[in-house]
N, C-alpha and C positions, 0 to 999 in steps of 0.2 A: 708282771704285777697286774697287768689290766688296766682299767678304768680306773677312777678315786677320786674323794672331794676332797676338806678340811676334814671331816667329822674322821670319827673315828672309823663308824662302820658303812663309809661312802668311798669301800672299792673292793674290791672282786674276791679278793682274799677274804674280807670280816664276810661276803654273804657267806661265801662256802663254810667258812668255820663257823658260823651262826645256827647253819643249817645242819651239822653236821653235830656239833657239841652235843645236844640232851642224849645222841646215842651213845657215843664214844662215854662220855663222862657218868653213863650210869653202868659201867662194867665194873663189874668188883678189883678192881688194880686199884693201885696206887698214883692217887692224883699226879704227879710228874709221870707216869709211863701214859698216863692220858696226854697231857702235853705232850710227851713227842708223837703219841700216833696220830694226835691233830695235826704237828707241826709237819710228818710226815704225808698226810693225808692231801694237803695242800702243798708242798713240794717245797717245804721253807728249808731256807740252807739250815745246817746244824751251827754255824757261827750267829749268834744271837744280833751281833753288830754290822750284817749284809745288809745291807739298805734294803733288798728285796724283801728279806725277812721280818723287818721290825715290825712291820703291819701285826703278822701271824704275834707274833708274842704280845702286844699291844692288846687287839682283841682277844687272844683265851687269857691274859690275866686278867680284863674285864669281864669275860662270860664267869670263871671261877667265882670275882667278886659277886657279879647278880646271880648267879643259883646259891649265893651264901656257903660258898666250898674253901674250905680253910687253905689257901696254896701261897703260902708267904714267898716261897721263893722266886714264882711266876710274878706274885705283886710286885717284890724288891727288885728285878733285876726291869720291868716294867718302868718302873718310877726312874732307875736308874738312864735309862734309853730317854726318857721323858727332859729329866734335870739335867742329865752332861749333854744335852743341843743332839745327840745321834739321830732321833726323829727328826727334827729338823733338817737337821745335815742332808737326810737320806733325801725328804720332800725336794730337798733346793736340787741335789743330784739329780732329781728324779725331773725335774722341770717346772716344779713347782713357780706360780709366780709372786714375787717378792707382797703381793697385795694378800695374796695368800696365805703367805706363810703367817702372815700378821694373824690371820685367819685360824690358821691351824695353831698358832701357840696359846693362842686364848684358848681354842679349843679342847686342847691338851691340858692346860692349866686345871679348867673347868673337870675334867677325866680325875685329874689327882686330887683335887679336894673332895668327889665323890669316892675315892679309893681308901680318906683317910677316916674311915669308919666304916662298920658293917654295913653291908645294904642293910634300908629301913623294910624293905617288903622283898626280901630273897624270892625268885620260882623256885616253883616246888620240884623236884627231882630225885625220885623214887633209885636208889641205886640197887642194881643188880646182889643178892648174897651169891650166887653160882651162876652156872647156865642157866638158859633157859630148860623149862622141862618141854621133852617132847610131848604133841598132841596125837603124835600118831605113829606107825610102825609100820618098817616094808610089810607091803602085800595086804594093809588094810582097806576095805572096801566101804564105805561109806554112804547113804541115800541121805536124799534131802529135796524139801517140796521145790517146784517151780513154778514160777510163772512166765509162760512163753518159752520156759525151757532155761529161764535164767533165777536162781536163790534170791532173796530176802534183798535187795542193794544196803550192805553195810554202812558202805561210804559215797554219800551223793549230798550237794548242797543244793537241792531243786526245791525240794518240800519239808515240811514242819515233820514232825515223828507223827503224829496226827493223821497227816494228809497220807505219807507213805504207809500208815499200817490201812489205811481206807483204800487205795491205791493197790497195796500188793495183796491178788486174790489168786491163792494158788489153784492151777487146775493142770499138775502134774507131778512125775517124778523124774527125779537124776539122780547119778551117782559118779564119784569121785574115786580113784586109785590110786591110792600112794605106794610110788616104785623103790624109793630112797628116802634116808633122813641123816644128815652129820648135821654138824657146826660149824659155820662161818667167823673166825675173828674168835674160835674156841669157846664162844660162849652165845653167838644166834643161832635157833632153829633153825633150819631150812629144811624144804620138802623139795623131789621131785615127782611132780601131781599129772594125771590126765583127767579129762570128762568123759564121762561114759554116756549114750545116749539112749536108752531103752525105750520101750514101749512105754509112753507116759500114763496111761492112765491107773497103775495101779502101782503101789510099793514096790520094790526091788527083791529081788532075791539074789544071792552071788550068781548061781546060772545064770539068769535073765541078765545079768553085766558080763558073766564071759562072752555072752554070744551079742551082746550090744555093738552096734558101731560108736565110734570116738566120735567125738563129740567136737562141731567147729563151730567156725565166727566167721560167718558174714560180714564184710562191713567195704562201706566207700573207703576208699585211700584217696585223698586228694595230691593234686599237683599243678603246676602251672603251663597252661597249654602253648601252641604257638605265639599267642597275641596275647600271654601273659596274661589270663583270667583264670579265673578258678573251675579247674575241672576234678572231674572224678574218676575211677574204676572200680569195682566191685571186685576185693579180694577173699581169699578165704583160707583161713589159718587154724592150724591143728589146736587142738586146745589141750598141750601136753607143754608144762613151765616148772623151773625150778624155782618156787614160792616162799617167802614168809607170809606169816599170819598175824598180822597185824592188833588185830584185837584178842588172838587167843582165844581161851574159852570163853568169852563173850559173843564172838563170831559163831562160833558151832553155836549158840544157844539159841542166837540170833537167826542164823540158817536152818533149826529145827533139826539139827545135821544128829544120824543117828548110825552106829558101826551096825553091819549086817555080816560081817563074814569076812574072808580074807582069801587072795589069789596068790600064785605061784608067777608073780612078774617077773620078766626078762627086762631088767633093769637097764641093762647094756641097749638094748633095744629101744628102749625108750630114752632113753637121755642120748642119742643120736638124734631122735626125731627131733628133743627139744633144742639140742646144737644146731641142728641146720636151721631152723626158724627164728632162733634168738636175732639177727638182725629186723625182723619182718615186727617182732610182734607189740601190740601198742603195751603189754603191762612191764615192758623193760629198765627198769632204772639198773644204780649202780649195782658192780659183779655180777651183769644179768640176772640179778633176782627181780621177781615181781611180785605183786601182792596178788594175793590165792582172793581176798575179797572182792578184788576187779575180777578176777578172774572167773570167779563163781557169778557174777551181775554183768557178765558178756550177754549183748544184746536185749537190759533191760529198759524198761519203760524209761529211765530215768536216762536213759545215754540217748535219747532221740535228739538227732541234729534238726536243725530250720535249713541248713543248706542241702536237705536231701529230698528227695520224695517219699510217701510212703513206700511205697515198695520196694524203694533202696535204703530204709533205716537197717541200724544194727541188728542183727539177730543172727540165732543160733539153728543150728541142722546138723544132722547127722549125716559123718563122712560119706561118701558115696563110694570110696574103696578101702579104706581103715576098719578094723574092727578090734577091740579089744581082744579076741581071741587071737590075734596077729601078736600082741604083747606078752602073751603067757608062755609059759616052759611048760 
């Protein structure tokens, strides 16, 4: 179970399912096969009355109520865990202390008189009609401006939109190659992507990416040295990831991102490269996907550390033995 307070969502369980809901719950199913791929997701027993469990159904029948999702059954059997003492029970099971509990039943009280009516201000949550649509197709080849050899940063909280369009002055070009594309969870894009690194100063052509070297990242990895202070090493990581795209056509429109052509990739090829590095590489979250938006703003202005020197901030180069033409059939 983790950590936990009184409150509802002060343990381990409601963050993960907090964080997890707006995606799960806008797939086109049926609001209960969302409940259990949440309950799933956090590893809740299927017996609704497991002490371990009551968390998980407690908070998605609350997230349901605030996005204004009609799920009567999640409420009902919610309320029910609330009024016959099983939250409780489980809290006192669980070590809870008697000053507590006092704690957690007001708390919970407070929960059900919020549940006996619609939220007054639901979040807004856009549900999926189908899949998502692909943005791209094996063997697509792609340019887009740089600066320093890194795209447009989509996602940075440094500067105003202002400062970064004043900030990012491109004076190059790159290009991206998509190997693969399925579905995750039957209805998320995924891509598997490399960088390509050419001669910057002019547009791209598909030649000038076959014959290009792949495209890496520079960067410190920190660790803690003998005497327990903070040191570094300068590592360098291929820049070949199995990706979503977070903002969709927003992102290409935003990266200037324009198709030029399309190659004959050795897929198998490349999604080895991107298995052996999936423990190394920083854009990794959950099912090893990462975001193609980190990915394209590797080594930009906006990721410069204070704990490095110039000449050891993040940036980009092209591989010293990789080359795109290594990846083609």
């Amino acid at each position: 179970m983790g950590s936990w307070g009184v409150g509802l969502y002060q343990n381990d369980t409601a963050s993960d399912l907090r964080d997890l809901f707006p995606d799960i719950a806008r797939l086109p199913i049926p609001l209960g096969e969302v409940e259990q791929r949440l309950l799933s997701a956090v590893e809740a027993s299927e017996d609704a009355f497991d002490p371990d469990s009551i968390d998980a159904r407690l908070v998605i029948a609350d997230l349901f109520h605030r996005y204004g999702l009609d799920a009567p059954d999640a409420l009902d059997l919610a309320r029910t865990l609330i009024r016959d003492g099983h939250d409780l029970a489980a809290k006192r099971d669980l070590g809870m202390s008697e000053r507590d509990l006092v704690k957690r039943e007001t708390a919970m009280a407070a929960v059900l008189e919020t549940w006996s009516a619609p939220h007054p201000k639901p979040k807004i949550l856009k549900r999926m009609t189908g899949p998502e649509p692909f943005l791209f197709e094996p063997g697509d080849v792609w340019e887009y401006p740089t600066m320093a050899g890194a795209a447009f940063p989509v996602f940075q909280l440094r500067f105003t939109a202002a400062e970064l369009k004043a900030r990012f002055q491109p004076d190059g070009w790159a290009s991206f190659l998509v190997a693969d594309r399925w579905y995750e969870d039957e209805f998320f894009a995924r891509y598997l992507v490399a960088l390509a690194m050419p001669e910057p100063d002019a547009p791209q052509t598909v030649q000038s990416v076959a014959g290009a070297p792949l495209m890496q990242l520079v960067r410190p990895k920190y660790y803690n040295d003998e005497n327990d202070r903070l040191a570094y090493e300068m590592r360098r990581e291929d820049l070949v990831f199995r990706v979503l795209v977070d903002k969709g056509p927003r992102a290409l429109s935003a990266w200037k991102a324009k198709r030029i052509g399309s190659l004959d990739i050795a897929t198998d090829t490349l999604s080895a490269l991107a298995d052996a590095q999936a423990e190394e590489n920083r854009y990794r979250f959950g099912h090893g996907v990462g975001s193609m938006e980190h990915m394209l703003a590797a080594g930009s202005f906006v990721n410069r550390s204070t704990l490095v020197s110039d000449a050891d901030q993040p940036r980009v180069e092209p591989s010293p033995d990789r080359r795109i033409a290594d990846f083609l059939r």
